[in-house]
TORGU-332493 format. One line per 2 residues: number of its first residue (from 1); their letters; for each residue y, z, x of N, C-alpha, C, O, CB. Coordinates in steps of 0.2 Angstrom, whole numbers, plus 2048, in hexadecimal, padded with zeros to 3 digits. Glycine has a CB too. Example, Ala and Ser with C-alpha at 12.3 -4.5 7.8 and 13.67 -1.06 7.14 Angstrom:
# TORGU-332493
1 = AS = 7E4:827:842:7EA:827:83E:7F0:827:842:7EF:82A:847:7EA:82D:839  7F5:823:840:7FB:824:844:800:827:840:806:828:843:7FD:81D:846
This chain:
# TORGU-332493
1 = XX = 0EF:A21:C96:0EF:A1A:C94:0F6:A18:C91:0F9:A1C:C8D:0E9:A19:C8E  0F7:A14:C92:0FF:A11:C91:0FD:A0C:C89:0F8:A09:C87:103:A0A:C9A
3 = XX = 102:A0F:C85:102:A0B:C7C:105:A03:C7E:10A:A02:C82:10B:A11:C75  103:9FF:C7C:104:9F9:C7C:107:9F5:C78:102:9F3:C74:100:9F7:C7E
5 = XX = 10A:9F4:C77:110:9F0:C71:10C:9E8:C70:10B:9E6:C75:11A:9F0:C74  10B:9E5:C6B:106:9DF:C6A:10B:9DB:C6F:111:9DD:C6E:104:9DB:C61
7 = XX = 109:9D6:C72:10C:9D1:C77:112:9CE:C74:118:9CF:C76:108:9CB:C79  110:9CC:C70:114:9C7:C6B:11C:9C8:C66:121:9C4:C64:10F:9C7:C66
9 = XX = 119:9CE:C65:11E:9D3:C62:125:9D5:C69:123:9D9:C6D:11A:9D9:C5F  12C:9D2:C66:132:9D0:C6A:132:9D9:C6C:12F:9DD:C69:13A:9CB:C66
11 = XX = 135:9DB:C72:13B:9E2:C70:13E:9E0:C77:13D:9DB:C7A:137:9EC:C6F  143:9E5:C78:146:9E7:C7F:147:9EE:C80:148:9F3:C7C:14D:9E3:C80
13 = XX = 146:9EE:C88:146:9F6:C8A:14C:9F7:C8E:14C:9F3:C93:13F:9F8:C8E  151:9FD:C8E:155:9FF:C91:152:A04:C96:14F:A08:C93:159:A00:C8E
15 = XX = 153:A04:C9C:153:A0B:CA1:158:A0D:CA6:158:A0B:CAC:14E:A0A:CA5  15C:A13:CA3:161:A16:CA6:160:A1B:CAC:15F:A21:CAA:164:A1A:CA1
17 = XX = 15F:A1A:CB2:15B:A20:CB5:164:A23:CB9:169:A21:CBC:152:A1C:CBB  162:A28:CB9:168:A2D:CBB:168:A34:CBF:166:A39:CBD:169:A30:CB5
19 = XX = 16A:A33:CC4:16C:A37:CC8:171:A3C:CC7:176:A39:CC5:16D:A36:CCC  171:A43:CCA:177:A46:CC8:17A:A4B:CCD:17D:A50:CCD:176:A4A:CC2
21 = XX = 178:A48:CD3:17C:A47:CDA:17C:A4E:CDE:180:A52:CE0:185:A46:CD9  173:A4E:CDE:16F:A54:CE2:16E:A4F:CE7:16A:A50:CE2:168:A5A:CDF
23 = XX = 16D:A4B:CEA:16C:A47:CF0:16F:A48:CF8:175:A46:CF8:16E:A41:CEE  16D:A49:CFB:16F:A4B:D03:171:A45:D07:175:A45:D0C:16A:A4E:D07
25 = XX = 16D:A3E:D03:16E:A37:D07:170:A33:D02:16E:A35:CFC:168:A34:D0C  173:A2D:D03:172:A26:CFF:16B:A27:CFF:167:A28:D04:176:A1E:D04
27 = XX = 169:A25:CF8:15F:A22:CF9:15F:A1C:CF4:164:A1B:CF0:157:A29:CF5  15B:A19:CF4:15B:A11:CF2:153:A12:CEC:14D:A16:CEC:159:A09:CFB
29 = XX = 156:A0E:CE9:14F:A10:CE4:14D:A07:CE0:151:A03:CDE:153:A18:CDC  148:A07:CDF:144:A00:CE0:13F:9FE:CD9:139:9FF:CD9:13F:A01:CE8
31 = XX = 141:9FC:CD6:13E:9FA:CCD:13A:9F4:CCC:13D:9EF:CC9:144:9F8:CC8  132:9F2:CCF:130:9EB:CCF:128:9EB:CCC:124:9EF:CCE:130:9E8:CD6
33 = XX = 127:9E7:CC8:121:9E7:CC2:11A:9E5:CC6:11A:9E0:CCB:123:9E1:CBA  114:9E7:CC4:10E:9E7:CC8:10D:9E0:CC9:10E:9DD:CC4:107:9EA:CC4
35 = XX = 10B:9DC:CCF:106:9D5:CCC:0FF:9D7:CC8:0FB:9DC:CC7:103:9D0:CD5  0FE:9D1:CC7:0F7:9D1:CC2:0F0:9CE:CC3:0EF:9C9:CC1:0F9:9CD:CBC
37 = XX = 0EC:9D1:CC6:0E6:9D2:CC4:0E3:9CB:CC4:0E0:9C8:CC8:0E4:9D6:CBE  0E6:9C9:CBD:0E0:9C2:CBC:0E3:9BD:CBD:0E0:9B9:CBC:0DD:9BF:CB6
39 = XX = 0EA:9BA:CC0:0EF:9B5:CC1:0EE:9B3:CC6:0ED:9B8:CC9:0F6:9B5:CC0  0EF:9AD:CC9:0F0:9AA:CCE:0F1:9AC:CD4:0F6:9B0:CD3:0F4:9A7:CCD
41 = XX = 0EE:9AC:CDA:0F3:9AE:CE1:0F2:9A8:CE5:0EF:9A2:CE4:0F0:9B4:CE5  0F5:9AA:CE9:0FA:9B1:CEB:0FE:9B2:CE6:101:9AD:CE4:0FF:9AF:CF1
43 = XX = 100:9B8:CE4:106:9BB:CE1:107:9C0:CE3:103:9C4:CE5:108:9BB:CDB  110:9C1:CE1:111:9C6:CE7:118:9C8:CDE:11A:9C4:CDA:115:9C2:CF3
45 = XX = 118:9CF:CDF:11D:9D2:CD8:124:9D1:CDE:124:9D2:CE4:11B:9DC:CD5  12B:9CE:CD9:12E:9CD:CDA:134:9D4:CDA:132:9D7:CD5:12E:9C7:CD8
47 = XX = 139:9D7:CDE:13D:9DC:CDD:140:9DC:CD6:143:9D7:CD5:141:9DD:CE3  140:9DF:CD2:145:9E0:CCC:14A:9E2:CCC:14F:9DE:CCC:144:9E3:CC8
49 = XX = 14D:9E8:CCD:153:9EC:CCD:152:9F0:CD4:14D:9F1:CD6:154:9F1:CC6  159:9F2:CD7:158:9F5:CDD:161:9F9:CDB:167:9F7:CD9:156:9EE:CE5
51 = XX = 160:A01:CDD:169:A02:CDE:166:A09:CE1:160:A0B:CE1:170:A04:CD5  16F:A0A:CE4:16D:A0F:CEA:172:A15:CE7:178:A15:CE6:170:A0B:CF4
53 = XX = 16E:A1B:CE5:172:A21:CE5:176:A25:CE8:173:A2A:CEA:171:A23:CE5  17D:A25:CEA:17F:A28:CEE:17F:A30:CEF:17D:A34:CEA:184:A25:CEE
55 = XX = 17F:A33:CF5:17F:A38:CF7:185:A3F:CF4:18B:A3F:CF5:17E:A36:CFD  181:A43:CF2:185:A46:CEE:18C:A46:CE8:191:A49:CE7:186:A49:CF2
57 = XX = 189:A40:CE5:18E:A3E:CE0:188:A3B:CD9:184:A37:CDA:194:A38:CE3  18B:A3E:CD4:185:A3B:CCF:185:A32:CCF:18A:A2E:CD1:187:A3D:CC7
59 = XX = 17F:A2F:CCC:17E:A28:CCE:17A:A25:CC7:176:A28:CC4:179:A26:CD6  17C:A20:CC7:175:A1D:CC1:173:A16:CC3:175:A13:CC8:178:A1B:CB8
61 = XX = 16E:A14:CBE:16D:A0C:CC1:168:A0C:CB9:164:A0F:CB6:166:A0C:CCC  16B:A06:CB7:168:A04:CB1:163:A00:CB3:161:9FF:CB8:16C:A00:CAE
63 = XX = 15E:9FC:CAC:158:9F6:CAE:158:9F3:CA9:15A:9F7:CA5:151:9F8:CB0  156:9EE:CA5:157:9EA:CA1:152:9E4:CA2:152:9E0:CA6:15D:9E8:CA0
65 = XX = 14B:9E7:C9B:145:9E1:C9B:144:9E0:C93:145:9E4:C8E:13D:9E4:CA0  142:9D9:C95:141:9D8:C8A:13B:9D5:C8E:13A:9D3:C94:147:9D2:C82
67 = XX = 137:9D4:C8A:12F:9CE:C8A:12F:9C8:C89:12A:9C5:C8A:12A:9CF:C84  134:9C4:C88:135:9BF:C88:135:9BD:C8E:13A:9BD:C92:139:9BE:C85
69 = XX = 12D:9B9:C8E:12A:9B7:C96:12E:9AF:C97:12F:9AB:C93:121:9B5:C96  12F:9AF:C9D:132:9A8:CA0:12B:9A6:CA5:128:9AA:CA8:13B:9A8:CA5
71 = XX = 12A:99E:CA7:12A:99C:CAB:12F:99A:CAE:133:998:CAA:128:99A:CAB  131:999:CB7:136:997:CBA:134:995:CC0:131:998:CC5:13C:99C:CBB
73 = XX = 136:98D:CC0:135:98A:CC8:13B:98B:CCA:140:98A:CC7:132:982:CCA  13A:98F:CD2:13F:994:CD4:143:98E:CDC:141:989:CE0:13A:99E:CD7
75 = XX = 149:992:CDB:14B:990:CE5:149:997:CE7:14A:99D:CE5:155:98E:CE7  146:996:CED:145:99C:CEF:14A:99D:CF8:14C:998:CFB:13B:99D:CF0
77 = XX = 14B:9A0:CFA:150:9A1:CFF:14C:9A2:D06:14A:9A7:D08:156:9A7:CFD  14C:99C:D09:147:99D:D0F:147:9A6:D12:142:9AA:D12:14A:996:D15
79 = XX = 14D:9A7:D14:14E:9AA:D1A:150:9B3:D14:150:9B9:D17:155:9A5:D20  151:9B2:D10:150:9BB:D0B:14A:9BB:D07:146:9C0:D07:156:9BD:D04
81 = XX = 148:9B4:D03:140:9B6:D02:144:9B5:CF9:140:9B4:CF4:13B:9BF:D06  14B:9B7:CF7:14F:9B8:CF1:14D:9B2:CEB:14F:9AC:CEC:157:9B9:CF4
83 = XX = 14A:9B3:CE7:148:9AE:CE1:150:9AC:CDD:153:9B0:CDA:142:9B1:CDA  152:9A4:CDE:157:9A3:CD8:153:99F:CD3:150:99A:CD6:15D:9A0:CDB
85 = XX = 152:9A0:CCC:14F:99B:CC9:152:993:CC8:158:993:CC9:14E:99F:CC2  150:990:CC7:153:987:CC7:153:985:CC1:158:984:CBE:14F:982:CCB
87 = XX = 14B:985:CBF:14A:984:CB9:145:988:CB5:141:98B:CB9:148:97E:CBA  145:98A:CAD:142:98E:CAD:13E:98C:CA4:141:987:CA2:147:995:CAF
89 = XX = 138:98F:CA0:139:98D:C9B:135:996:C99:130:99A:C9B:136:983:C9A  139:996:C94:135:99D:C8E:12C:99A:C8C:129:994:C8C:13B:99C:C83
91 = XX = 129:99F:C8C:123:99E:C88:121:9A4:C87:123:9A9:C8A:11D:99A:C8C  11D:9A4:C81:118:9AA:C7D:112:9AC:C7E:10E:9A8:C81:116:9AA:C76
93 = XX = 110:9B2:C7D:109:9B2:C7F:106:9AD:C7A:108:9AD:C74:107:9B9:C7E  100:9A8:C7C:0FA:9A6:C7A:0FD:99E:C7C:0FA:999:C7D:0F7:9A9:C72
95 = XX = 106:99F:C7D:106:996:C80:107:994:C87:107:999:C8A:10D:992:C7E  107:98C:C8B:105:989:C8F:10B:985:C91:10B:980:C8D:100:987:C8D
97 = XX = 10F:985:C96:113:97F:C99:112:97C:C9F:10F:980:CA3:11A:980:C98  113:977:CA0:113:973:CA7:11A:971:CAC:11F:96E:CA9:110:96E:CA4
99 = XX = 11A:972:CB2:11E:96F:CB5:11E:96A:CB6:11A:968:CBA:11F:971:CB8  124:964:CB2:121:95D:CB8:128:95C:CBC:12D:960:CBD:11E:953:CB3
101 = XX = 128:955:CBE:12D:954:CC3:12F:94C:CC1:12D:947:CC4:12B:956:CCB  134:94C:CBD:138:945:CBC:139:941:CC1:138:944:CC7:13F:946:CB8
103 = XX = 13B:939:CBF:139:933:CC5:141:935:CC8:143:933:CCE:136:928:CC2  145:939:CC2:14E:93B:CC9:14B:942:CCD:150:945:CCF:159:93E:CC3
105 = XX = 146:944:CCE:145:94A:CD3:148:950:CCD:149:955:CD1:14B:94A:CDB  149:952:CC9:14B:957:CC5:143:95B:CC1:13E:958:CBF:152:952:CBE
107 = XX = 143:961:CC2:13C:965:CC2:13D:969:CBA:141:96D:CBA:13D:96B:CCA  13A:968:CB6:13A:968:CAD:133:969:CAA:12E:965:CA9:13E:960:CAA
109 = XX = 133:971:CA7:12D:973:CA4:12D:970:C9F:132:970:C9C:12C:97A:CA2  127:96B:C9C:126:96C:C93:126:970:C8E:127:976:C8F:122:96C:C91
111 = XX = 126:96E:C89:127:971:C83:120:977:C82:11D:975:C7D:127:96B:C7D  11F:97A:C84:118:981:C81:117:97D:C7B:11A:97B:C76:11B:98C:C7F
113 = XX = 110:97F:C7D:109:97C:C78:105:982:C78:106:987:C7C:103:975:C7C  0FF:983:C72:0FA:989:C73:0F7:986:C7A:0F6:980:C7C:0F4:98B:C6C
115 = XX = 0F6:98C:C7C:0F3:98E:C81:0ED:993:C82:0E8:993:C7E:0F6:98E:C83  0EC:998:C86:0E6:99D:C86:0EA:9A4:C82:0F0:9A7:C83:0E3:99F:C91
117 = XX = 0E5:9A5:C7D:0E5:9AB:C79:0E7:9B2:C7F:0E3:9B4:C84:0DC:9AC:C75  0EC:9B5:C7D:0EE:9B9:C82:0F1:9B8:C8A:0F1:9BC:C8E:0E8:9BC:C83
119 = XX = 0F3:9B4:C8A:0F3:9B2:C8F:0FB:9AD:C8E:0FE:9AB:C89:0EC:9AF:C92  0FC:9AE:C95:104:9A6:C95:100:9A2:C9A:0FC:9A4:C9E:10F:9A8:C99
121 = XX = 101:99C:C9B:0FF:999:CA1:106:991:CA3:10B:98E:CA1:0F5:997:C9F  103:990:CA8:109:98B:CAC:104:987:CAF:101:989:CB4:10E:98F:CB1
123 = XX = 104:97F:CAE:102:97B:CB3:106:97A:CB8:10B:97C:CB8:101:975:CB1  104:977:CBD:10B:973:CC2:108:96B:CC2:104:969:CC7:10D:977:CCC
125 = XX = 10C:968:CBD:10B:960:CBD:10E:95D:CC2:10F:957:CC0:10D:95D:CB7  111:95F:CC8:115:95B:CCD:10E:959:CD3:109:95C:CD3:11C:960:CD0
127 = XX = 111:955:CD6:10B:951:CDA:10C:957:CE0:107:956:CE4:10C:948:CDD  10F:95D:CE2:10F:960:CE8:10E:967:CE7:10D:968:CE1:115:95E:CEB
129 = XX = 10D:96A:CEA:10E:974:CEB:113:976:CE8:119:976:CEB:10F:977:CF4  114:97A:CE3:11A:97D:CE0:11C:984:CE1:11A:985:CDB:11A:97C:CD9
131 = XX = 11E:988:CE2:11F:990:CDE:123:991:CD8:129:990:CD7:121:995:CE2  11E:993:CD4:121:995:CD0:121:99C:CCE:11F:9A1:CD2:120:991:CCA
133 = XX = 125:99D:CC7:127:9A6:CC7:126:9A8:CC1:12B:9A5:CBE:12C:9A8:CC8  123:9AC:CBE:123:9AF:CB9:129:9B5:CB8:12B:9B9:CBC:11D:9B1:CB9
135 = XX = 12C:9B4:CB3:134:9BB:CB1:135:9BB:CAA:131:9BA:CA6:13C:9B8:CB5  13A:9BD:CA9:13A:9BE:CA0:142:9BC:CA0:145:9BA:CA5:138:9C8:C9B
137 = XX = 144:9BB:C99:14A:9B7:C98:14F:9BD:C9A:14E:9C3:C9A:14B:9B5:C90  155:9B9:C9C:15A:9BF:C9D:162:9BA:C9E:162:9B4:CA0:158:9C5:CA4
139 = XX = 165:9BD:C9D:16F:9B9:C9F:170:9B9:CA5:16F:9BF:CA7:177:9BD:C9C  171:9B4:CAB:172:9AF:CA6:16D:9A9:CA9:16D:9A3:CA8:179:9AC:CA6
141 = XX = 169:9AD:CAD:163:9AB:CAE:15D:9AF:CAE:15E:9B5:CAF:164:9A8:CB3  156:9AD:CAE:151:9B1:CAD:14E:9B7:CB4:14F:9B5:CB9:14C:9AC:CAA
143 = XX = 14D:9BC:CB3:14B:9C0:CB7:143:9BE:CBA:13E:9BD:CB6:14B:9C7:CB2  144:9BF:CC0:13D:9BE:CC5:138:9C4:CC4:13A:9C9:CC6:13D:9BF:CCD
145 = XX = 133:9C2:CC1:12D:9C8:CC2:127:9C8:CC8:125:9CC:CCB:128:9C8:CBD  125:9C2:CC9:11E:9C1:CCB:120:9BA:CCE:124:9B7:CCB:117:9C1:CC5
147 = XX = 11E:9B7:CD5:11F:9B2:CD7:119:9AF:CDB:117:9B2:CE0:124:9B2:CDA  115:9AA:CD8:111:9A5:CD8:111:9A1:CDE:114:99C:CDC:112:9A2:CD3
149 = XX = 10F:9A2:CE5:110:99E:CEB:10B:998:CEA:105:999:CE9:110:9A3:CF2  10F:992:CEC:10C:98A:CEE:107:98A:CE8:102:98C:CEA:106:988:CF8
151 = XX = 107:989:CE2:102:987:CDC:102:97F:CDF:107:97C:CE1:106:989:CD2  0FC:97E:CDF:0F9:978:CE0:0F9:972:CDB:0F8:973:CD5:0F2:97B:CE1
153 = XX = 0FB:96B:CDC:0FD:965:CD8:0F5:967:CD0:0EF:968:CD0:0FC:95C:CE0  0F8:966:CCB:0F2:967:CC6:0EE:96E:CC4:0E8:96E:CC1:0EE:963:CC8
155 = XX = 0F2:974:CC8:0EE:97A:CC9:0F2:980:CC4:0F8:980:CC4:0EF:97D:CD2  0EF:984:CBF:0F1:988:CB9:0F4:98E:CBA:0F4:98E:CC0:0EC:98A:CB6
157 = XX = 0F6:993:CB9:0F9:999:CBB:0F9:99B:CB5:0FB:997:CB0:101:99A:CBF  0F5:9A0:CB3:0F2:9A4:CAC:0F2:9AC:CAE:0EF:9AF:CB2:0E7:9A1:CA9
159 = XX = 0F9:9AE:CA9:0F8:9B5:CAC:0F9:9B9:CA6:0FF:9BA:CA3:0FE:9B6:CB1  0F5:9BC:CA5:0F6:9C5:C9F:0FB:9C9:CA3:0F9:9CE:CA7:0EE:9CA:C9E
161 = XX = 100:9C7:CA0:105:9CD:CA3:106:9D2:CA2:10B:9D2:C9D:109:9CC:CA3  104:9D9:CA4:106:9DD:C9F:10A:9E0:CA4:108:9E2:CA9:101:9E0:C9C
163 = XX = 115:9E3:CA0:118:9E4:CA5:11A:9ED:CA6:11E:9F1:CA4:11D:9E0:CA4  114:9EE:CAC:114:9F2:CAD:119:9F5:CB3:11A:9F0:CB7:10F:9F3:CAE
165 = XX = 11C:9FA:CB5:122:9FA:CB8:121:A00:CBD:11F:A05:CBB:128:9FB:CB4  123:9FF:CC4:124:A06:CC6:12B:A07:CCB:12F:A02:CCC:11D:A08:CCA
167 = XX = 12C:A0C:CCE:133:A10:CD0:130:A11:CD6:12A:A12:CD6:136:A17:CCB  134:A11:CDC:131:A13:CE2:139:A13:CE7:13E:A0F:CE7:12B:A0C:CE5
169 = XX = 138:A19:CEB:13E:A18:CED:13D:A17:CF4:13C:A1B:CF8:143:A1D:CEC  13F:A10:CF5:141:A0C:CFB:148:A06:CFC:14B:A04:CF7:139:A09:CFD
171 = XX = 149:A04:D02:14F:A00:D02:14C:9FA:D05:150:9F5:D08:155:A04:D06  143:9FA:D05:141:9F3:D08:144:9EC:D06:144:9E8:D0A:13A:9F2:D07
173 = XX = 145:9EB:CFE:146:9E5:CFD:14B:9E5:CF9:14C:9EA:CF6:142:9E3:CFA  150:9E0:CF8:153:9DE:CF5:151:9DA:CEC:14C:9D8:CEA:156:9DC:CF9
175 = XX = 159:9D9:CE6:156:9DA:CE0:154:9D1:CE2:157:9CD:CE5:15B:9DD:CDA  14F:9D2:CDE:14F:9C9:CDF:149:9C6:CE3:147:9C0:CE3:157:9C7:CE3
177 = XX = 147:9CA:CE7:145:9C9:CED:13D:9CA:CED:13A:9D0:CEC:14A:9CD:CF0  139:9C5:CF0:131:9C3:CF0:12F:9CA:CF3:132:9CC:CF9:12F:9BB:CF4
179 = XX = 12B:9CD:CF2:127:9D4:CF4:122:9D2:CF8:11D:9D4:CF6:123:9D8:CEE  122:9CE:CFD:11B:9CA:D01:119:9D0:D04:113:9CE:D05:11D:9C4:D06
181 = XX = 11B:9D7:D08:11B:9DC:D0A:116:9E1:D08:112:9E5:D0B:120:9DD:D0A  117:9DF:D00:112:9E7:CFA:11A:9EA:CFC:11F:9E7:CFF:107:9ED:CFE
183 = XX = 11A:9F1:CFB:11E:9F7:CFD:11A:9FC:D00:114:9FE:D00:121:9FA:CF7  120:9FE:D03:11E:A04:D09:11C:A0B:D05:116:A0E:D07:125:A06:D0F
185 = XX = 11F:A0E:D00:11C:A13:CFE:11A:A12:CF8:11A:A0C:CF5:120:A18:CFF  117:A19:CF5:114:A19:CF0:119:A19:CEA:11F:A1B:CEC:111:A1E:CF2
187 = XX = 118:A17:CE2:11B:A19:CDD:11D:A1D:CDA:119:A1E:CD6:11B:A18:CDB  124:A21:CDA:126:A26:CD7:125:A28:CCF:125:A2E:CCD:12A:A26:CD9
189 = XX = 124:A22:CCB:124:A20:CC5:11F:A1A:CC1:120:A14:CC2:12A:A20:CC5  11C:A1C:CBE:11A:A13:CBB:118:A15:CB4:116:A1A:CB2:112:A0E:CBE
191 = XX = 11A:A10:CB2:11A:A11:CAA:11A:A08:CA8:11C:A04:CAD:123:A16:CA7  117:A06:CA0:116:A01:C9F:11E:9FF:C99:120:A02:C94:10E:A01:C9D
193 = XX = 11F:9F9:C9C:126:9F9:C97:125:9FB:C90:129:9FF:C8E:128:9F3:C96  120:9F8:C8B:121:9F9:C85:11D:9FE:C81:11C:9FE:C7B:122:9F4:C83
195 = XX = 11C:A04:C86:11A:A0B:C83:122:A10:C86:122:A16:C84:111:A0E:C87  127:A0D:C89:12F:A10:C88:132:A0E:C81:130:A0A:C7C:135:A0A:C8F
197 = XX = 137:A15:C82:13A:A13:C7B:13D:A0E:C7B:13B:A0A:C7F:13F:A18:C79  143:A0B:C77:147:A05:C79:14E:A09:C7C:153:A05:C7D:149:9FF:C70
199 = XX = 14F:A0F:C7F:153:A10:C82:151:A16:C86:150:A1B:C83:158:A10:C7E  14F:A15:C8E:14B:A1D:C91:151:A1E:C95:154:A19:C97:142:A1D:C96
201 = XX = 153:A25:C94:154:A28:C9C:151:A2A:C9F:14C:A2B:C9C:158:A2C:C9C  150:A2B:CA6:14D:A30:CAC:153:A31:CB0:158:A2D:CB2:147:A2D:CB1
203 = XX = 151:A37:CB2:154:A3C:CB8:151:A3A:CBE:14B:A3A:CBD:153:A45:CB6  153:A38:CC4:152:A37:CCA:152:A3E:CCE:157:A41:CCC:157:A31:CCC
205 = XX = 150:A40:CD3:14F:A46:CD6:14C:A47:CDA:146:A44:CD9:14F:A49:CD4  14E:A4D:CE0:14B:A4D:CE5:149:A55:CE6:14D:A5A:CE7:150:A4A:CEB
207 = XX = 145:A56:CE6:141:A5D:CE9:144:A60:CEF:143:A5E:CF5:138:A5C:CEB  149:A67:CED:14C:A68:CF4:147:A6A:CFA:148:A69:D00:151:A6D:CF3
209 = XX = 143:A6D:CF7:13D:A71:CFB:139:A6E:CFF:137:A6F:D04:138:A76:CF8  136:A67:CFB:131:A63:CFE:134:A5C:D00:131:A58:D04:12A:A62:CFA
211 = XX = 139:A5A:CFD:13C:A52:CFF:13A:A50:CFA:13E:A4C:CF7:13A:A4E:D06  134:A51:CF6:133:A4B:CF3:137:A49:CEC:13A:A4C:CE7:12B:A4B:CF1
213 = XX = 137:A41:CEC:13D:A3E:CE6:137:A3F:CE0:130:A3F:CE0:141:A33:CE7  13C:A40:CDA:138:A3F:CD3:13C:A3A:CCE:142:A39:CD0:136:A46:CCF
215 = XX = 13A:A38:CCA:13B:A36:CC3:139:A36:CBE:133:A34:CBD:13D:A31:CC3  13C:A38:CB9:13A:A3E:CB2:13E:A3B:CAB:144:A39:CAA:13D:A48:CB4
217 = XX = 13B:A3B:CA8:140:A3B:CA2:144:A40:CA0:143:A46:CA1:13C:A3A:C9C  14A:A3D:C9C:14F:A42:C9D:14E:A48:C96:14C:A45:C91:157:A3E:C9B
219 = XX = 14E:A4D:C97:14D:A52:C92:154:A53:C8D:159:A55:C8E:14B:A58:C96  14F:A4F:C86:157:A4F:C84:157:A54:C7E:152:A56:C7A:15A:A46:C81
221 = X = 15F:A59:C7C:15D:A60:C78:161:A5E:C73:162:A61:C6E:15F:A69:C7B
């Protein structure tokens, strides 16, 4: 069972993961948080971090998440599928915002109101089909988690988010970039953010006998 830190309560998590240049190839290693259970679909979890290790030389690849949830009506890039946010607004657990759409075309959340205990949620006050996106704050714009395909004119998006993470090493998707696919392999890692310290290493590695990659926490003396 993963320790769960109360919602509400701010932190940030660092994750250093580190290679130390036993690799025979370039491998690409892939950082993207679960969709949720009770929210809205279609959703599809958006890529988070992606870096490629090179071959026989040590490598690292950092990650950087705090809880400070955003909504974000996004541009999405027809032809990569890659989320740029447009517009975006903070909310907490238990509040509620809406998207409307001013008479100059300019697309602007409200102010968060209470809303569902445990929960964030998002209307779409615009007369048309929106996607929107759930992500958390970050410089100098907010980070994609979860993307919310055609939310219907007057339709809710209520999601308990809890941000669970996992590690998989593939080179299917780019950072940024809508998961409409799922992933091809299995996870090498999952862990829930805020049972990590506020600073984790892991060692990245490959099993010379069987191929298979791992990732471990760094054993520190």
């Amino acid at each position: 069972m993963f320790q769960i830190t109360p919602p509400n309560v701010k932190y940030h998590r660092a994750i250093s993961i580190v290679e130390q240049g036993d690799l025979p190839n370039d491998t690409t290693l892939m950082l993207s948080f679960h969709t949720v259970d009770n929210a809205f679909k279609p959703q599809y979890s958006v890529c988070w971090v992606v870096g490629t290790f090179p071959a026989n030389r040590p490598g690292q690849m950092p990650a950087f998440y705090n809880n400070q949830l955003v909504f974000v009506y996004p541009n999405v890039d027809p032809e990569t599928n890659i989320v740029y946010p447009q517009t975006w607004r903070e909310v907490d657990i238990g509040q509620k915002t809406s998207l409307e759409k001013k008479e100059d075309g300019v697309h602007v959340f409200t102010t968060p109101v209470a809303g569902q205990q445990g929960a964030v949620v998002v209307e779409n006050k615009t007369e048309e089909d929106r996607d929107l996106v759930l992500g958390f704050a970050s410089d100098p714009t907010p980070t994609p988690i979860l993307y919310f395909d055609a939310v219907s004119p007057d339709a809710d998006v209520l999601t308990q988010f809890t941000p669970i993470v996992s590690a998989y090493v593939t080179s299917q998707y780019q950072q940024g970039q809508i998961m409409k696919n799922g992933v091809e392999v299995k996870p090498i890692w999952t862990a829930e953010m805020s049972s990590l310290k506020e600073t984790t290493v892991l060692i990245f590695s490959r099993d010379k006998t069987t191929g298979e990659f791992h990732l471990e926490p760094a054993v520190m003396i």
